[in-house]
TIVO-2410 file (N, C-alpha, C; in nm, 3 decimals):
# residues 89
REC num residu      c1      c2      c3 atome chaine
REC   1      X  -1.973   0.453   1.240     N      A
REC   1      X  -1.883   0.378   1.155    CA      A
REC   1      X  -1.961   0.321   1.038     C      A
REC   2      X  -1.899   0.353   0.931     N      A
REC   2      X  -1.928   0.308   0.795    CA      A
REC   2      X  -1.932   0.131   0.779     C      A
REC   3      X  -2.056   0.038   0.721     N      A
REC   3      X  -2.080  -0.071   0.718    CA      A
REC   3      X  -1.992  -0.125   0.602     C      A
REC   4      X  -1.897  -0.167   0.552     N      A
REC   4      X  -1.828  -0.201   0.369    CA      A
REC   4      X  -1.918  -0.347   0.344     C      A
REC   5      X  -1.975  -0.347   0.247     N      A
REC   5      X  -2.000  -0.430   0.155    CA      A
REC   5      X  -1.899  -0.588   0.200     C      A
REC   6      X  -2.010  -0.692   0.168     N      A
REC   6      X  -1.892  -0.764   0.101    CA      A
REC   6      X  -1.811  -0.781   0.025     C      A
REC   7      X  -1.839  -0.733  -0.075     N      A
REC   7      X  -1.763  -0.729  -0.211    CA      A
REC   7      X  -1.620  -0.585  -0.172     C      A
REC   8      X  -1.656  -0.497  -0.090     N      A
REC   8      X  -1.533  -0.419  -0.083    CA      A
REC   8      X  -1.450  -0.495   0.002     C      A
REC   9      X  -1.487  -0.579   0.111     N      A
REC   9      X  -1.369  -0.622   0.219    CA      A
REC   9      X  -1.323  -0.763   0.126     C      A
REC  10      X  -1.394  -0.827   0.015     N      A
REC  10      X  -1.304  -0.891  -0.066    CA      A
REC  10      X  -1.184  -0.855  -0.124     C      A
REC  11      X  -1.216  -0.731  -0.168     N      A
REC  11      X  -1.191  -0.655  -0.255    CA      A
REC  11      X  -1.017  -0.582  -0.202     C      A
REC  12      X  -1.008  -0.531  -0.036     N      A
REC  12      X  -0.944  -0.519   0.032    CA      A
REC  12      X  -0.852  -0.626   0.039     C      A
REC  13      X  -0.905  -0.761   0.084     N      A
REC  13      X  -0.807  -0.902   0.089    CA      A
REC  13      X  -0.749  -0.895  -0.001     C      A
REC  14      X  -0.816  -0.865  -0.123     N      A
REC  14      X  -0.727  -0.908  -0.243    CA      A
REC  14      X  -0.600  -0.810  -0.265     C      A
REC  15      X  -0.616  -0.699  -0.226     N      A
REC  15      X  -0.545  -0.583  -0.211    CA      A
REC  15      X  -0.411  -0.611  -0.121     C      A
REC  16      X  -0.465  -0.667   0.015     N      A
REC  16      X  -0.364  -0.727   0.076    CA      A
REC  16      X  -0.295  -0.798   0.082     C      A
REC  17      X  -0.277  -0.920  -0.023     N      A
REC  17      X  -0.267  -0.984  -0.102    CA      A
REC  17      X  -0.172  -0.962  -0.180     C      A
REC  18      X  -0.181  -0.824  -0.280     N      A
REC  18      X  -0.106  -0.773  -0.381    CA      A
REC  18      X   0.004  -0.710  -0.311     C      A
REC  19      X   0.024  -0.647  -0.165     N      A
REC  19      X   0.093  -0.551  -0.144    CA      A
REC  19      X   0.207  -0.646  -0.073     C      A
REC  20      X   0.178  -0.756  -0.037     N      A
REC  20      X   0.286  -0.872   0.001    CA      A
REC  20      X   0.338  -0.919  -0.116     C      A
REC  21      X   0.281  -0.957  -0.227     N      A
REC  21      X   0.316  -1.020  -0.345    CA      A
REC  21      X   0.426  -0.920  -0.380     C      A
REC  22      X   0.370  -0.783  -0.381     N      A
REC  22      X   0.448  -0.719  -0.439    CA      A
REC  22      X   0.591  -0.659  -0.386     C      A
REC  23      X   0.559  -0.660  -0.244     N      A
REC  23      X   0.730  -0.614  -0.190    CA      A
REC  23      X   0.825  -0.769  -0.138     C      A
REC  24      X   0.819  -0.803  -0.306     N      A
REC  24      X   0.949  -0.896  -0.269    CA      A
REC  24      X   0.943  -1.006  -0.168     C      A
REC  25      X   0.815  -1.058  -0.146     N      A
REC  25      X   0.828  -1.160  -0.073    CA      A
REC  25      X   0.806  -1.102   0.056     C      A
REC  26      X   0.881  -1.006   0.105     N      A
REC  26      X   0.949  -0.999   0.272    CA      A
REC  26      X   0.807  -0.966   0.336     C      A
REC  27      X   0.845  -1.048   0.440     N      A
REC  27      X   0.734  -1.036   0.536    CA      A
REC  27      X   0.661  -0.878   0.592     C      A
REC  28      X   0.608  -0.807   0.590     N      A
REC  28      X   0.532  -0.708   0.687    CA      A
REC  28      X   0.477  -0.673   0.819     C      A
REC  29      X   0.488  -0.582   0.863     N      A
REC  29      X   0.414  -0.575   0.998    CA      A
REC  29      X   0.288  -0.512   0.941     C      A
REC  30      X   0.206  -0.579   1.041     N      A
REC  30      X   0.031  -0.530   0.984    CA      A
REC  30      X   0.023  -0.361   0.997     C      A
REC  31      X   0.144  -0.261   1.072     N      A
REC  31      X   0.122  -0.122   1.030    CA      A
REC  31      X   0.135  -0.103   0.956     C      A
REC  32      X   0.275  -0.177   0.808     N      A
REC  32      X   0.303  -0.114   0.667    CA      A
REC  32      X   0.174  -0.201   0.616     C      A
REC  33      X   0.143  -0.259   0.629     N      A
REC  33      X  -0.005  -0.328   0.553    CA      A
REC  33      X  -0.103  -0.196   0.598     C      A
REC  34      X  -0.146  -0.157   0.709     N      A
REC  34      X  -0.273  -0.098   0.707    CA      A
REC  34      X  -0.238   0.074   0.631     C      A
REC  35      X  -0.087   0.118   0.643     N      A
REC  35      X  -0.049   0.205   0.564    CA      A
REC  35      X  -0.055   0.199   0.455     C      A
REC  36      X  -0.031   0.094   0.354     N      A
REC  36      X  -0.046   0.057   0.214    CA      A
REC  36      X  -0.215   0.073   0.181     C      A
REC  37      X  -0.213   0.031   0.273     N      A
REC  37      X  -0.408   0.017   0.280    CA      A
REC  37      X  -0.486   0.147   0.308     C      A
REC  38      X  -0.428   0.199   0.349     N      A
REC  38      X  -0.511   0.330   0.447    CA      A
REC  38      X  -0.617   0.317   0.494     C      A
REC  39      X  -0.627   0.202   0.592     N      A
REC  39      X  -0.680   0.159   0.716    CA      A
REC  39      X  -0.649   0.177   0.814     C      A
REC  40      X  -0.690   0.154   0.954     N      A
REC  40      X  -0.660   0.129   1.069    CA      A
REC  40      X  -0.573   0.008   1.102     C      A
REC  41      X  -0.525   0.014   1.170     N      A
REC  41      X  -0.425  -0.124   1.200    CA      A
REC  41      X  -0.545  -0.239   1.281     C      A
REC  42      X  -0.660  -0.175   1.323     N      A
REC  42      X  -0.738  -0.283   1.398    CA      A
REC  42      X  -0.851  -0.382   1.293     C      A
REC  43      X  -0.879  -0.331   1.248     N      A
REC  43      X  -0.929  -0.320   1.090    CA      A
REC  43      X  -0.872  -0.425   0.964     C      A
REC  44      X  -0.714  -0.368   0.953     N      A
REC  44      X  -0.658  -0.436   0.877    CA      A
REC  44      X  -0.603  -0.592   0.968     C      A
REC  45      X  -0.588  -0.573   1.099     N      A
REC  45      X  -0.520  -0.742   1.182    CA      A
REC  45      X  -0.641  -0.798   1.159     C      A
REC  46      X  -0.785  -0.766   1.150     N      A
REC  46      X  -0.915  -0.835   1.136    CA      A
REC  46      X  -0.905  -0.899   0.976     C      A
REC  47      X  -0.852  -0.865   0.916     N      A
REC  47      X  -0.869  -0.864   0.762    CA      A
REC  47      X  -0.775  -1.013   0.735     C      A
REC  48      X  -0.664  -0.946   0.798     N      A
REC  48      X  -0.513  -1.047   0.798    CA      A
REC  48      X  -0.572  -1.146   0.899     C      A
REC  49      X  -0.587  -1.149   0.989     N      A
REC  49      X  -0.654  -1.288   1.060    CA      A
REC  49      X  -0.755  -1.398   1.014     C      A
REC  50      X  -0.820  -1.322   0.917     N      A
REC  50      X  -0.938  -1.391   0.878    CA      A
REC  50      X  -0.883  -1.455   0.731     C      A
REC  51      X  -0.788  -1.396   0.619     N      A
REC  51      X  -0.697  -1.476   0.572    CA      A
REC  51      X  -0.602  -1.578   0.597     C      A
REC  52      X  -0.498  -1.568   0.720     N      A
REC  52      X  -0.453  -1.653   0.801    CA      A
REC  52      X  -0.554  -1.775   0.861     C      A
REC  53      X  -0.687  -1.743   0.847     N      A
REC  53      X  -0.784  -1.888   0.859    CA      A
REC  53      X  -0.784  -1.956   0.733     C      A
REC  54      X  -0.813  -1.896   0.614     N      A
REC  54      X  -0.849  -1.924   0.527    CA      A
REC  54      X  -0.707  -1.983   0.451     C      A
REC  55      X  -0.576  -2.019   0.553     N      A
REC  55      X  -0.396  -2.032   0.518    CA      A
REC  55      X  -0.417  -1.982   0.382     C      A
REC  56      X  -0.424  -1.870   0.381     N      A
REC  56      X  -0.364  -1.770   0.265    CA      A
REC  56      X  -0.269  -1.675   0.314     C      A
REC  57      X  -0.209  -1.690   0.429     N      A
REC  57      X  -0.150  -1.633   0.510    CA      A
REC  57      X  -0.064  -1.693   0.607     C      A
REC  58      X   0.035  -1.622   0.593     N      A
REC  58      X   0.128  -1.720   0.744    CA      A
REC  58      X   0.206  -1.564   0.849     C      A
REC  59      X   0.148  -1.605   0.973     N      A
REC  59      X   0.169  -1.513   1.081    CA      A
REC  59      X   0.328  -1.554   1.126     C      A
REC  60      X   0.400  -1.481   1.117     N      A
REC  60      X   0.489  -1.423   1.179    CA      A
REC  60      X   0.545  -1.386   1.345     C      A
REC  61      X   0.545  -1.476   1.395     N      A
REC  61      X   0.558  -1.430   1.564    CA      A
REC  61      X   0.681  -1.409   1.610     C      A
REC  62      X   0.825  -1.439   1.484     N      A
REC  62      X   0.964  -1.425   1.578    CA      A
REC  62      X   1.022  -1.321   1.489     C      A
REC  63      X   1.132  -1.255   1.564     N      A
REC  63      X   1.244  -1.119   1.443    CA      A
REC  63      X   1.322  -1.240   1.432     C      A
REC  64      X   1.375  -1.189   1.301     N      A
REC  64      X   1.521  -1.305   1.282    CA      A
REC  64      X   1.588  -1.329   1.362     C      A
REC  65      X   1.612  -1.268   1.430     N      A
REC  65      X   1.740  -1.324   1.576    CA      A
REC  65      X   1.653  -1.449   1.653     C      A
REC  66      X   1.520  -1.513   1.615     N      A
REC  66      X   1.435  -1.565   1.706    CA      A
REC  66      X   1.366  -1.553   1.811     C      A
REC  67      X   1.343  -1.409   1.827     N      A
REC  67      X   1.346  -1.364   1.993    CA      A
REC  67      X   1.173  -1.303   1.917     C      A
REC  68      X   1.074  -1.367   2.035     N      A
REC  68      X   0.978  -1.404   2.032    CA      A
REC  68      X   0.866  -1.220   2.071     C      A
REC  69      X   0.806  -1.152   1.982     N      A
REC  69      X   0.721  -1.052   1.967    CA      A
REC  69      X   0.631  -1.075   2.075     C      A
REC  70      X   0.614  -0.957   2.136     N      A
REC  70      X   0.453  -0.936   2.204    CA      A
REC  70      X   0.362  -0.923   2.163     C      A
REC  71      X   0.397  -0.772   2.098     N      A
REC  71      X   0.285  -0.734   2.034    CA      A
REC  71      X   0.259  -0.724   1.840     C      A
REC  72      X   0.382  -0.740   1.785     N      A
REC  72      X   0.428  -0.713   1.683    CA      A
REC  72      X   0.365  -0.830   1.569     C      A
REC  73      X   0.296  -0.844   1.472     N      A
REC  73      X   0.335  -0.985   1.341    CA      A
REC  73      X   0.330  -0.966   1.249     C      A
REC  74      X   0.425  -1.014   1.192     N      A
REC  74      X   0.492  -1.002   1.042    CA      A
REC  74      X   0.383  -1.116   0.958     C      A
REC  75      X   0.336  -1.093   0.838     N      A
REC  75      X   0.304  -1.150   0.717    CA      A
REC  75      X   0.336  -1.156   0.634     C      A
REC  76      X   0.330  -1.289   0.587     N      A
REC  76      X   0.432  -1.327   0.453    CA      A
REC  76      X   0.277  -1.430   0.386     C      A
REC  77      X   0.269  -1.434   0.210     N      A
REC  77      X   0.195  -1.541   0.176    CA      A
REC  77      X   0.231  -1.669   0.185     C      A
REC  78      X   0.122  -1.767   0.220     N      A
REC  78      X   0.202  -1.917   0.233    CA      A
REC  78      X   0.229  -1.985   0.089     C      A
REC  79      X   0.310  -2.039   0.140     N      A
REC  79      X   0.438  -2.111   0.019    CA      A
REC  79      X   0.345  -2.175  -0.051     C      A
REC  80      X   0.253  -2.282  -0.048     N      A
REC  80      X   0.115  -2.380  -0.071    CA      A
REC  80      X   0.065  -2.254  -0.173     C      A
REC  81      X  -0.010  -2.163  -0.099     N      A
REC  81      X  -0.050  -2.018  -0.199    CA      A
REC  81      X   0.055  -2.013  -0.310     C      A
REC  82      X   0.150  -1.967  -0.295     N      A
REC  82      X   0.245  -1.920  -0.392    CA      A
REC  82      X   0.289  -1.947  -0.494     C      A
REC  83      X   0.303  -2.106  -0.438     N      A
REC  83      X   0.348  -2.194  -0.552    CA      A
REC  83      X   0.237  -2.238  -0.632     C      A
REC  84      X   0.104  -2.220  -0.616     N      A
REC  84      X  -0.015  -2.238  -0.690    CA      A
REC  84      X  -0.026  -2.111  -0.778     C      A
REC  85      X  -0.005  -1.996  -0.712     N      A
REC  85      X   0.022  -1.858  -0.798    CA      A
REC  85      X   0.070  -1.868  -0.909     C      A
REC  86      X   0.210  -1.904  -0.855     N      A
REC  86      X   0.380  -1.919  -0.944    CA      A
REC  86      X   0.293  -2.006  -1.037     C      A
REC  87      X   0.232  -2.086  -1.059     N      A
REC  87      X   0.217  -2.222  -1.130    CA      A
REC  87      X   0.114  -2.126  -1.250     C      A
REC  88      X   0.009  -2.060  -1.213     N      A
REC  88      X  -0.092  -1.995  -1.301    CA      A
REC  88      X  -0.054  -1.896  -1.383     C      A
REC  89      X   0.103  -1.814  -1.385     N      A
REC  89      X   0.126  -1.760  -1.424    CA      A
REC  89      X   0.251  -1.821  -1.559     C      A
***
């Protein structure tokens, strides 16, 4: 397995980043993220977790009906993020 740079797995966040920004808000499951990405899904939940520390991220644990995921989480950017975004632009 190939070692990435720091500067590429920044580089990736930021990517991940853009591909939420960009579909409208709506939340994702980390497979259309690691598809957008063309990563691995184990790879990319490492990526998304380690943003979700850094609350640049908010995890997702219920479907709209409220009924609570096993294995599944949706990502959406946090509102705090956003509205600092919204504000720079």
């Amino acid at each position: 397995m190939v070692k990435l740079s720091n500067k590429t797995i920044t580089l990736l966040k930021d990517d991940i980043i853009s591909i939420l920004y960009e579909n409208n808000l709506k939340p994702l499951l980390t497979k259309e993220i690691a598809l957008e990405l063309r990563r691995d899904k184990e790879f990319t939940k490492a990526l998304l977790n380690e943003l979700k520390q850094q609350n640049i991220l908010t995890e997702i644990k219920k479907n709209n009906k409220g009924k609570q995921y096993i294995k599944r989480s949706r990502w959406i950017i946090n509102q705090e993020v956003l509205k600092k975004f919204q504000n720079e632009l």
